[in-house]
Structures are given as C-alpha cells and as structure tokens.
C-alpha positions as CSV (number, residue, x, y, z in Angstrom):
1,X,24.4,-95.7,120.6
2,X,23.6,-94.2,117.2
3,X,20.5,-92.3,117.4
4,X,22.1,-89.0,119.7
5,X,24.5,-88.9,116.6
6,X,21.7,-88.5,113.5
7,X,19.4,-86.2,115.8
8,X,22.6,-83.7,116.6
9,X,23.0,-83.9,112.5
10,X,20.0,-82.6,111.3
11,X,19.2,-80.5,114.6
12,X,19.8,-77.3,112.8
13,X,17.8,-77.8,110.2
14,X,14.7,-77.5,112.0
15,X,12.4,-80.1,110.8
16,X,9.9,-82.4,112.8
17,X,11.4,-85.3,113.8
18,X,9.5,-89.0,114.1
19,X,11.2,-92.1,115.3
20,X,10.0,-95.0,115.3
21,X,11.5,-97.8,117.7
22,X,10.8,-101.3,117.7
23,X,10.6,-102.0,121.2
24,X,13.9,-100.7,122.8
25,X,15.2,-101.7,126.0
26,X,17.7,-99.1,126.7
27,X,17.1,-95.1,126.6
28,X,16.2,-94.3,122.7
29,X,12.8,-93.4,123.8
30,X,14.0,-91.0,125.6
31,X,16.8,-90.0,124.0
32,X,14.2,-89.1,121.3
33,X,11.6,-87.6,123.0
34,X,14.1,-85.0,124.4
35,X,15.1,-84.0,120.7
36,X,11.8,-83.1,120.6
37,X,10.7,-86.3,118.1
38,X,7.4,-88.1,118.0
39,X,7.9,-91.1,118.9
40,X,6.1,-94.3,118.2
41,X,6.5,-98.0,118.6
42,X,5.9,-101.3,116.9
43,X,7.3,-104.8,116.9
44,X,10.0,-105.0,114.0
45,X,9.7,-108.2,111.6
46,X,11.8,-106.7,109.0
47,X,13.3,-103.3,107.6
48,X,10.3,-103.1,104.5
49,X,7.5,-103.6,107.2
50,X,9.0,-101.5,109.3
51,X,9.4,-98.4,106.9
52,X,5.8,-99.5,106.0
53,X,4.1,-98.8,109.6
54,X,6.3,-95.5,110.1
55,X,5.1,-94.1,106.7
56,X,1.5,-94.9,107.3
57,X,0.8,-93.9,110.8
58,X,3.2,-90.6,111.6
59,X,1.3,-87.6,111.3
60,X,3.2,-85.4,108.2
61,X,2.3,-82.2,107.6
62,X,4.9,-81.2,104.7
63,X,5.0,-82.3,101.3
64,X,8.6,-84.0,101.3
65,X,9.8,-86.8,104.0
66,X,13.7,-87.5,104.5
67,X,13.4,-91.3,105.9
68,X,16.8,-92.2,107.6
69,X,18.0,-95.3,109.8
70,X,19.4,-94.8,113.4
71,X,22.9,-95.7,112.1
72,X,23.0,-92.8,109.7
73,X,24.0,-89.1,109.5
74,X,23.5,-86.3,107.4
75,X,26.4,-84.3,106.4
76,X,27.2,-80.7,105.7
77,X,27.2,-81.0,101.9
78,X,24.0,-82.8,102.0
79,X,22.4,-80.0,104.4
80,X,24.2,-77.0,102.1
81,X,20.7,-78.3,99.9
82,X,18.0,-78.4,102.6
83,X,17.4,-75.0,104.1
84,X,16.9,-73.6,100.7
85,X,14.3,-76.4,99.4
86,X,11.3,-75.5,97.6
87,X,8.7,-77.8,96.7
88,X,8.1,-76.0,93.3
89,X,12.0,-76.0,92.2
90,X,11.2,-79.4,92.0
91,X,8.2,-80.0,91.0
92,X,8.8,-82.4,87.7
93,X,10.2,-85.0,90.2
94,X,9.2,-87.3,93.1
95,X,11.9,-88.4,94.4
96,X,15.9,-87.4,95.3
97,X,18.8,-89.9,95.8
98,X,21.8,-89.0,98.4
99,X,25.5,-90.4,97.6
100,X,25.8,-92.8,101.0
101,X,29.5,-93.1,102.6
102,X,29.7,-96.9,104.2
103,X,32.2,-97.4,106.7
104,X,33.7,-100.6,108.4
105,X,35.7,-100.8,111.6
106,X,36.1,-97.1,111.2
107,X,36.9,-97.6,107.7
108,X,35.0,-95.8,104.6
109,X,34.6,-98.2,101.7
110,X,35.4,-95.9,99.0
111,X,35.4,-99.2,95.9
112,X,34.2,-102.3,95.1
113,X,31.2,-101.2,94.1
114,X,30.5,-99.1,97.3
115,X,31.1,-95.2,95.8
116,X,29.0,-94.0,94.6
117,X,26.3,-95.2,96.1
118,X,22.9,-93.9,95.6
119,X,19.7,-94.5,97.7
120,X,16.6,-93.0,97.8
121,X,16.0,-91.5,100.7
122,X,14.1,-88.1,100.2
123,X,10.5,-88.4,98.7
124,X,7.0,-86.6,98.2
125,X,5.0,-87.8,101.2
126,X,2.4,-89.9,100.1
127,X,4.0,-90.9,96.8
128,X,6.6,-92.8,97.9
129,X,6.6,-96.0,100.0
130,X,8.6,-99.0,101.1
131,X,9.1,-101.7,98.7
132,X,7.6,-104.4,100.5
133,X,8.7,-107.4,97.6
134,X,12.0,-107.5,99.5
135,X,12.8,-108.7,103.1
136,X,16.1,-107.7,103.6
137,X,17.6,-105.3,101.0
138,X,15.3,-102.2,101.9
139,X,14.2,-100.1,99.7
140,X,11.6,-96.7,98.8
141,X,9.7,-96.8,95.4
142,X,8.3,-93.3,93.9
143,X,6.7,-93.6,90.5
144,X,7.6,-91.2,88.1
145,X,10.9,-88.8,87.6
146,X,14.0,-88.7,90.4
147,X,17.2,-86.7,90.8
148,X,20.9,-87.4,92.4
149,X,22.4,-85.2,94.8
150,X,25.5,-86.6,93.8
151,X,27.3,-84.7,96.3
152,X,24.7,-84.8,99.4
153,X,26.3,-87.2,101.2
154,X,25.0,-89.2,104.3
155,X,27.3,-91.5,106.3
156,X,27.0,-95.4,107.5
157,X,28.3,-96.6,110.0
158,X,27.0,-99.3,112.8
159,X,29.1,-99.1,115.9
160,X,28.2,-102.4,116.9
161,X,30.0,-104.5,113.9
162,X,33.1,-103.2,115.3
163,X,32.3,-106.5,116.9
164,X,32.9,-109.4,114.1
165,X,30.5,-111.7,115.9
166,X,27.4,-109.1,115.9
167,X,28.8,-108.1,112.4
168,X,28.3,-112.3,111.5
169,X,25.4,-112.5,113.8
170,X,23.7,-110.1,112.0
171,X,24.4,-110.9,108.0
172,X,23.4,-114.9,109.3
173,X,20.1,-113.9,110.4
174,X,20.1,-111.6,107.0
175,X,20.8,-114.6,104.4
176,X,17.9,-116.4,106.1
177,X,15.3,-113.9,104.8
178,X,17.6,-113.9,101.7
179,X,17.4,-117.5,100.8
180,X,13.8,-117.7,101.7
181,X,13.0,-114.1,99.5
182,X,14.8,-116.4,96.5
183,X,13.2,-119.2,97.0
184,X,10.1,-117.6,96.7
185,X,10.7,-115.9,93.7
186,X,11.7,-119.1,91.9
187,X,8.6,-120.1,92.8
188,X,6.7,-117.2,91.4
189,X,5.2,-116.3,94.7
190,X,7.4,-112.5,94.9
191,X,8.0,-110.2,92.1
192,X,10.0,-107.0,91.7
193,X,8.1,-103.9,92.3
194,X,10.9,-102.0,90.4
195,X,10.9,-102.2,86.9
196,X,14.3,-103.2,86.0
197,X,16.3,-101.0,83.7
198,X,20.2,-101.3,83.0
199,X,20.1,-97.4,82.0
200,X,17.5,-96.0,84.5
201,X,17.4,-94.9,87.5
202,X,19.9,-96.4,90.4
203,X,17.3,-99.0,91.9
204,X,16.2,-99.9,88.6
205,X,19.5,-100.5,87.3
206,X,20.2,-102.7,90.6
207,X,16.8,-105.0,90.2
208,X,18.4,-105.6,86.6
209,X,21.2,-106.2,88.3
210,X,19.5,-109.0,90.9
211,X,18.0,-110.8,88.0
212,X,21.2,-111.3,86.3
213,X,22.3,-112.6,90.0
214,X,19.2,-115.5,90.0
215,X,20.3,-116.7,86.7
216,X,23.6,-117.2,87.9
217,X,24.6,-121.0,88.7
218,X,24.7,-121.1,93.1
219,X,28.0,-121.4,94.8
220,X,29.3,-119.8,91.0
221,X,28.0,-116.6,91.6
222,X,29.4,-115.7,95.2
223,X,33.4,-116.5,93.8
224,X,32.3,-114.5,90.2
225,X,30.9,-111.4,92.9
226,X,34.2,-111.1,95.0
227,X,36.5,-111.3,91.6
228,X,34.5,-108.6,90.3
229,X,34.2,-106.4,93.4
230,X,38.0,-107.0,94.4
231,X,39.8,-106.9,90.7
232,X,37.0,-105.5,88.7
233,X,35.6,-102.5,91.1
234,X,39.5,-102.2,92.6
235,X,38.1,-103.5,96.0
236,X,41.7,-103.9,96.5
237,X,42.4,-100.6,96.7
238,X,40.5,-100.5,99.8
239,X,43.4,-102.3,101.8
240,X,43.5,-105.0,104.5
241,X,40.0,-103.4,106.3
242,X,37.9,-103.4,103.3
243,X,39.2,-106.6,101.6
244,X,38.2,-108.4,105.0
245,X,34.9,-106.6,104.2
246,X,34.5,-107.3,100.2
247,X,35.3,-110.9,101.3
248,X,32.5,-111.0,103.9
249,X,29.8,-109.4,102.2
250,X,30.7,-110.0,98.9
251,X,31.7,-113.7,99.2
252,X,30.7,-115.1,102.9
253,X,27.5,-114.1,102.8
254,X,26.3,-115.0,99.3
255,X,27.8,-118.6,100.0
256,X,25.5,-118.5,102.8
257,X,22.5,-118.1,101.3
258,X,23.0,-120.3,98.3
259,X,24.0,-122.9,100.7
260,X,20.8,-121.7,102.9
261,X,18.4,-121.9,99.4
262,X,19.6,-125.5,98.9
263,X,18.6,-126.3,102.7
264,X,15.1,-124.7,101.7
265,X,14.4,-126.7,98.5
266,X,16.1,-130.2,99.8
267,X,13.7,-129.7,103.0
268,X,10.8,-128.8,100.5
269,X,11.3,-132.0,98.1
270,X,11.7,-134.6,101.1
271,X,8.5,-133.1,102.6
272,X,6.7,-133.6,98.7
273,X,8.4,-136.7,97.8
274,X,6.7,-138.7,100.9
275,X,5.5,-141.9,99.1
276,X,6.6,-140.9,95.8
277,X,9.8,-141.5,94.0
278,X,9.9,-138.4,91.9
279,X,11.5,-137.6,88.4
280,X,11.8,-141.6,87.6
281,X,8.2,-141.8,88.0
282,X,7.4,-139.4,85.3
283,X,10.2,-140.9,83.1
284,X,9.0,-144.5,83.5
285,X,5.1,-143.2,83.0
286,X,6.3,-141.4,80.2
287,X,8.0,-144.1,78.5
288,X,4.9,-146.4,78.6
289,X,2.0,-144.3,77.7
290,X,4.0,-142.5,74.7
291,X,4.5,-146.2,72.9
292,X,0.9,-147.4,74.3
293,X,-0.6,-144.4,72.4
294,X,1.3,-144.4,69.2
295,X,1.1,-148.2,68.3
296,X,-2.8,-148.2,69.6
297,X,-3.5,-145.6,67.0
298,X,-1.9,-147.6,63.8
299,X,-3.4,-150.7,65.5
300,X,-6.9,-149.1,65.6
301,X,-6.0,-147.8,62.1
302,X,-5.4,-151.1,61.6
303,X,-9.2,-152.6,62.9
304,X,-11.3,-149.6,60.7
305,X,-9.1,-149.8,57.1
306,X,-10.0,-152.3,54.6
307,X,-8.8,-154.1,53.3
308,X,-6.1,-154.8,56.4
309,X,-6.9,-158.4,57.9
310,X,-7.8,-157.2,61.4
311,X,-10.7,-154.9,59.7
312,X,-14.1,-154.8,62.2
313,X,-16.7,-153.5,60.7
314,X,-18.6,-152.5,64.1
315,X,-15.6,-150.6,64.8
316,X,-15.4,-149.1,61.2
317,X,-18.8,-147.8,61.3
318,X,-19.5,-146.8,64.9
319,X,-16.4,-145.9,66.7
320,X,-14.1,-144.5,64.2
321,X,-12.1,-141.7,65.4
322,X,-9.7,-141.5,62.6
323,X,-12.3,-141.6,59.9
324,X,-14.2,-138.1,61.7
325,X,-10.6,-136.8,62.5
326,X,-10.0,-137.1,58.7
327,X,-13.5,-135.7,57.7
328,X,-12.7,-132.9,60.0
329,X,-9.6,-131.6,58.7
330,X,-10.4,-131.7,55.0
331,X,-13.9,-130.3,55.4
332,X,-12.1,-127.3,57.7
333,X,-9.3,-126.8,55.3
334,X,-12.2,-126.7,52.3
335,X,-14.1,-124.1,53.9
336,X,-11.2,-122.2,54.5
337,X,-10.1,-122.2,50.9
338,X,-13.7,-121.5,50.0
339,X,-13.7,-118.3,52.2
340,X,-10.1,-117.1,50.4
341,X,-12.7,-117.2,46.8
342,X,-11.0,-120.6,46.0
343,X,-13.0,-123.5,44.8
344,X,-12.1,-127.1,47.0
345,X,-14.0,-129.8,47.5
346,X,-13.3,-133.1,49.3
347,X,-14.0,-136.5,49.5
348,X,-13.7,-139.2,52.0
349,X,-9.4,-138.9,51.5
350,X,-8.9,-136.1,49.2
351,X,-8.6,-132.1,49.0
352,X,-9.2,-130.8,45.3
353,X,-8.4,-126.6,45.0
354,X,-9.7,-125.7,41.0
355,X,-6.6,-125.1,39.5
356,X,-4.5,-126.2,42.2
357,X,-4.2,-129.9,42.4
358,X,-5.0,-132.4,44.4
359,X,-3.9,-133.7,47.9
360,X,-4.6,-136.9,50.1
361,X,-4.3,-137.0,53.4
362,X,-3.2,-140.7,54.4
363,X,-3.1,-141.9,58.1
364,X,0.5,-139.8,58.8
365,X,-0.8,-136.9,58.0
366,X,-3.5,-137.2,60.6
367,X,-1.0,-135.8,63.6
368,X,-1.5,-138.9,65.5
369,X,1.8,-139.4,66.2
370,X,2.6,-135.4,67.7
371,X,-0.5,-136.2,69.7
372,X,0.1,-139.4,71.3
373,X,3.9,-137.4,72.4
374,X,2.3,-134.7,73.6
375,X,-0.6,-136.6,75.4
376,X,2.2,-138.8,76.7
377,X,4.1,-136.0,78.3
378,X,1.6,-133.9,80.2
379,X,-0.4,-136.8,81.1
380,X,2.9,-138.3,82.7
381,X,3.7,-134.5,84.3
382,X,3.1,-134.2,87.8
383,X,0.9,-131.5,87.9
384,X,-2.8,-131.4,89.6
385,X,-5.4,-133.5,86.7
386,X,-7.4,-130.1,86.0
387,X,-5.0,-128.3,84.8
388,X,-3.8,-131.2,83.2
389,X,-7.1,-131.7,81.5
390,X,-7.4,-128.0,80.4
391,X,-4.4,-128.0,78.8
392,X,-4.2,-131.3,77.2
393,X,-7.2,-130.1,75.1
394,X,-6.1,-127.3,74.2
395,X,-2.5,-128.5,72.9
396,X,-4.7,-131.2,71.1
397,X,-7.0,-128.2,69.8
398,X,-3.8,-126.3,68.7
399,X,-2.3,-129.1,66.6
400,X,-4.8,-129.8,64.3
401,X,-5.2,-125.9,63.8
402,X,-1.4,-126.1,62.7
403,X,-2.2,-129.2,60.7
404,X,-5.6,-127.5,59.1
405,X,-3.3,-124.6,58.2
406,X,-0.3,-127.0,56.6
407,X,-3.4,-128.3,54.2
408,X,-4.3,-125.2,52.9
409,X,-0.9,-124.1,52.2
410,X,0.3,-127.5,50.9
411,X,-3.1,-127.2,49.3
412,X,-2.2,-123.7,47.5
413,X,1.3,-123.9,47.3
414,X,3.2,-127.6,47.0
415,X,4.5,-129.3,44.1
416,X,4.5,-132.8,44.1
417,X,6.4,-133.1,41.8
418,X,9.5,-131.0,43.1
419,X,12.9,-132.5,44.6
420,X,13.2,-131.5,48.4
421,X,15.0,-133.0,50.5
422,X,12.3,-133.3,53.4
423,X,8.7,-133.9,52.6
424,X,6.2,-132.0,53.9
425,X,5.2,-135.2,56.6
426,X,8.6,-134.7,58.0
427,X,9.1,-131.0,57.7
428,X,5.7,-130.3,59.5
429,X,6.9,-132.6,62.5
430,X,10.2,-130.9,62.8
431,X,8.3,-127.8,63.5
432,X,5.4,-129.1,65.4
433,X,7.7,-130.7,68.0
434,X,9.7,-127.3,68.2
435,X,6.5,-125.5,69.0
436,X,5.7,-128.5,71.5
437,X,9.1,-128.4,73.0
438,X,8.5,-124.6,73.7
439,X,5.1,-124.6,74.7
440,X,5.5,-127.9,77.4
441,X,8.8,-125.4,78.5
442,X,6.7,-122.2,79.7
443,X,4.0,-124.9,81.5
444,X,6.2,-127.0,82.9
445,X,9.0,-124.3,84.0
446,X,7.4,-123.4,87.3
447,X,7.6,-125.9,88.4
448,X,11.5,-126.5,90.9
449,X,10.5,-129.9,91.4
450,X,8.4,-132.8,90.6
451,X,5.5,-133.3,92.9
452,X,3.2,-136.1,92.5
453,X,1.6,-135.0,96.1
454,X,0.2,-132.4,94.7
455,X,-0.8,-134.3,91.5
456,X,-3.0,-136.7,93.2
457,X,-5.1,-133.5,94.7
C-alpha cells in the first residue's frame, strides 16, 4: 500500500535503493525489486532490531545513507537539497535531521507538539546506528555534530489507521513493549544511549524529556500530557481530527501502559512474594534486632565495667570488644595528631593534645548506638547475605572513620567549657544518621520491591 508511494518520491533522485521486508505476504517484494531496490528479508521483532539488521548487512557503497520507513515520503523541499550534496560541504557533521509532517485520517497534525518535528534520518554510513535501548520509539544515534533541514520535509502517513481498530490494534501491541522497556529501566537493566540534554540536539533534548516522564507519578502523567499537548501546545487548534488524535496518543495510550507497568510489577511481586510476606517482614525483623543490639551493647558494657554489679572478669579480660574498640579509636586519632606535628598521647579513656586539652571518650562516644541501627537495617534488608556482608563492613568501617575524625577535631578544636546548645554526642549523631539515611538510600533504591526469595539465595 505504501511502498509504490516512497519509491515514486525519491525515483528521480537516482540513488540505490535497499528494502528490507520482514516477511510480506502480498507483492512488496516485488513491487521493490521492479524499482530496481535490493531487497532483503528478515523476521521483524521490533523497529530498533529491524533498522539494526538492514544497516549491517546491505551492501553501501556511498558515504551518506537516508534510512526511511515504508509509510514515508520525501518531498520536493527536502529533494531541492539532495542532488546538490557534497560529502565535504559537510564535513564537520555526522548527521542531518528532516522536519517530518504527521498526518491522521488525512489530516496533518500541525500542534501539540507535532511541528516541528525533527528526526534523524540522514547519516554517515558506518557512523550512525539504530539505538537499540528502546523497543518501540525508534531511533538513529551518530556521535558527534548534526544539522536541521528545517525545511526538508518528509511526510507520515499510514493508510491503514484510517481504520480506528488497526490504529488501536497497533498502539496496544505498542504500550506492551512500552511498559516492559519502563519496567526495565526502573530496574536498571536498560539505559539511554543518548545523552540527555534540555539544550542539545532534538533527541537529546527528548531523552531529557523521557526522564522527566519516569519521574512523573503513573496515571498523573497521561492527564498532565494531554492538558499540555491540547492547551499548552494549542492541540486544539488542530480541530475535531486531531483532538481525537492528541486524546489517543497523548492520553489513551499513556494510560495504557501505566496501567500495563502496574500488571508487570503486581505479576512480578506475587511471583517473589511466594512464601514470604514482604515489607512487614523487614519491619518486624527490623524492630527486633535494632533493640536486641543496642541494649546488648550497654548490657555487655555493663558485664566488662567495674565497678557495675554484673562485672565478669573473664569477660573483662578476654572478650572485650568495647575495651579494643576504645583502644582503637584513641590510639588512631593519636597517631593522626602526631602526623599533623601535634603531640597526643592516650591512656586507657583519654586523648591529651600538648596544649590542647584533654578529652575522654566514655561508652556514647563509642558509636555503638549508630552501629547497632545501621546493623539493624541492612541485616533486616532483603537483599542476597553477600552483599549484605560486604556492605555491613564497610558502613561499620566508615563510622568509626567519621568518629576517629570527630576526635581529632573535638581534640584540636572544642571548648568544654563553651555554652552550645547541642553537645558534640548529639551533634555527631545528627549528622551520622543523615549520612546513613543517604547512604542505605542509594543501596537500597534499586530495589522496586522487597524480595526475601532472592535473600535466601
């Protein structure tokens, strides 16, 4: 239907043809083979793919490639700039973007959003290629400078959505690799190849674009996208066709596949949350290991401190953890001052800096406390025990740097004496639990839900 309408297009111009069909029924092979084209086949799984095979197994002999879909056609303004092209008048770019016309029942869609609209579609051969991070919403990717042919104009228009049900037909099996493409990027497994840029080039500016659209609450965005299309980008302007269109692209569909993305992830958490019983289980486990660590630790304190009535000396003299924790943190913080040219020494409780003062450090400021939280928390996290290990180590290992580094400056620089209104016990937590709060954040936020199936592997 659409392919003897592009080939009479750009007949004039000359160039060698290649089409690539995906396994037509009806006469396109022909139809292209009498044009003259070379004509290939392979099984279409999406537009990207698609794009992919053609560019990497047609044999191209010139240095620029005009890639075009059966549905499009190349006007006269855009051919006024063809028969004159020479590769070294544009040598300091890769790539060139044409100004595409989209119709609708016969109808161009001159707003909401729709004109200008630039695509690349003209490229140095072997530079550019198809984006392959996106399943639906096609793409080609050439690193390095582009131009607009503001005015070279190509036209859209499918002859088969003059039928609303192949028009629906369509855009439903559309938001299915939509929904799943999200869905996969909030899961970290698909990335933009573009990178995105509110002032750069057309596609850059539109993957800025899509990651303002992820943030955007589901269900939300689709009514936000057809206000702003319709009043915003005067989609209204396009009368009682191209409302009907802003409504169905711009609003039906988008409702589809956040509706589509919820199916995903409700289907994904029943098949995880098989024998477990999810976010309650981390908040109960939580709740009991955060108190069973923090009262052990003044209980133990409790068993190794004389002259406290539950005092052991076994305990006090072979398994004291709070005793080496001590000697560790004032003999770090006095080498550290040593290697500054002050002069500190340290007994079994204090820090002494010539000139300085003095400071003890008592059981609270031993970070016990910011441990046995943290511990808590990404002990109780469903996550696999590995990577649970790993971390927990290293969040311990980072605390006590913090807390070395509060005893030198306390050390160097805190009076005593002064009035404040927080002391430096609770001041110190304050932060410490804001870095914790941050740092659990970025470990935790990949994670869409809470999967104990995996935390038992």
């Amino acid at each position: 239907m659409h392919l003897p309408r592009l080939l009479e297009s750009i007949r004039e111009l000359g160039a060698p043809v290649f089409v690539l069909d995906s396994g037509s029924t009806d006469n396109t092979i022909e139809i292209a083979k009498a044009s003259g084209a070379v004509v290939l086949q392979h099984p279409f799984q999406n537009h990207p793919q698609q794009w992919d095979y053609a560019l990497k197994n047609f044999t191209i002999q010139t240095p620029w490639v005009i890639c075009l879909d059966a549905d499009q056609v190349v006007t006269d303004e855009l051919k006024a700039y063809l028969p004159d092209f020479k590769d070294e008048n544009y040598g300091h770019v890769n790539g060139i973007y044409f100004n595409r016309k989209n119709f609708f029942k016969g109808k161009w869609i001159k707003h909401g959003g729709y004109s200008p609209f630039y695509m690349l579609k003209m490229f140095r051969f072997g530079v550019g290629y198809s984006d392959l991070n996106e399943n639906m919403d096609h793409r080609f990717i050439v690193p390095g400078k582009t131009t607009i042919w503001k005015d070279g104009y190509i036209l859209e228009e499918n002859l088969k959505e003059n039928n609303i049900s192949f028009w629906i037909t369509k855009h439903n099996r559309y938001s299915d690799l939509v929904a799943q493409e999200e869905v996969e990027r909030m899961q970290q497994m698909r990335a933009q190849t573009i990178e995105p840029k509110f002032w750069g080039s057309p596609d850059e500016r539109t993957a800025w674009l899509k990651q303002l659209w992820w943030q955007l609450p589901r269900y939300v965005r689709p009514v936000l996208y057809f206000i702003y299309r319709i009043f915003f980008q005067l989609g209204i302007l396009d009368g009682q066709t191209g409302v009907i269109f802003h409504f169905l692209q711009g609003f039906w569909f988008r409702l589809i596949v956040d509706m589509k993305i919820d199916e995903i992830l409700q289907k994904d958490a029943r098949t995880r949350s098989k024998g477990e019983t999810g976010p309650l289980k981390f908040i109960f486990t939580f709740l009991v290991l955060f108190p069973l660590f923090y009262y052990f630790n003044i209980f133990y304190f409790s068993r190794v401190s004389p002259p406290s009535p539950h005092y052991n000396t076994f305990l006090a003299h072979n398994f004291n953890y709070i005793h080496g924790l001590r000697w560790l943190l004032l003999h770090t913080s006095a080498q550290i001052l040593n290697w500054f040219g002050f002069v500190a020494i340290t007994d079994e409780y204090n820090l002494l800096v010539a000139g300085h003062g003095t400071l003890q450090l008592v059981y609270s400021c031993l970070g016990l406390g910011v441990i046995s939280f943290f511990a808590a928390f990404v002990l109780s996290y469903p996550k696999k025990w590995k990577r649970k290990v790993v971390f927990l180590f290293a969040g311990i290992f980072g605390i006590e740097v913090l807390n070395t580094a509060r005893f030198v400056l306390l050390a160097l620089f805190w009076d005593k004496h002064a009035g404040r209104i927080l002391d430096h016990h609770t001041a110190f937590n304050i932060v410490i639990y804001l870095i914790i709060t941050v740092t659990l954040y970025f470990w935790v936020k990949d994670d869409n839900t809470l999967n104990y199936s995996d935390a038992k592997n």
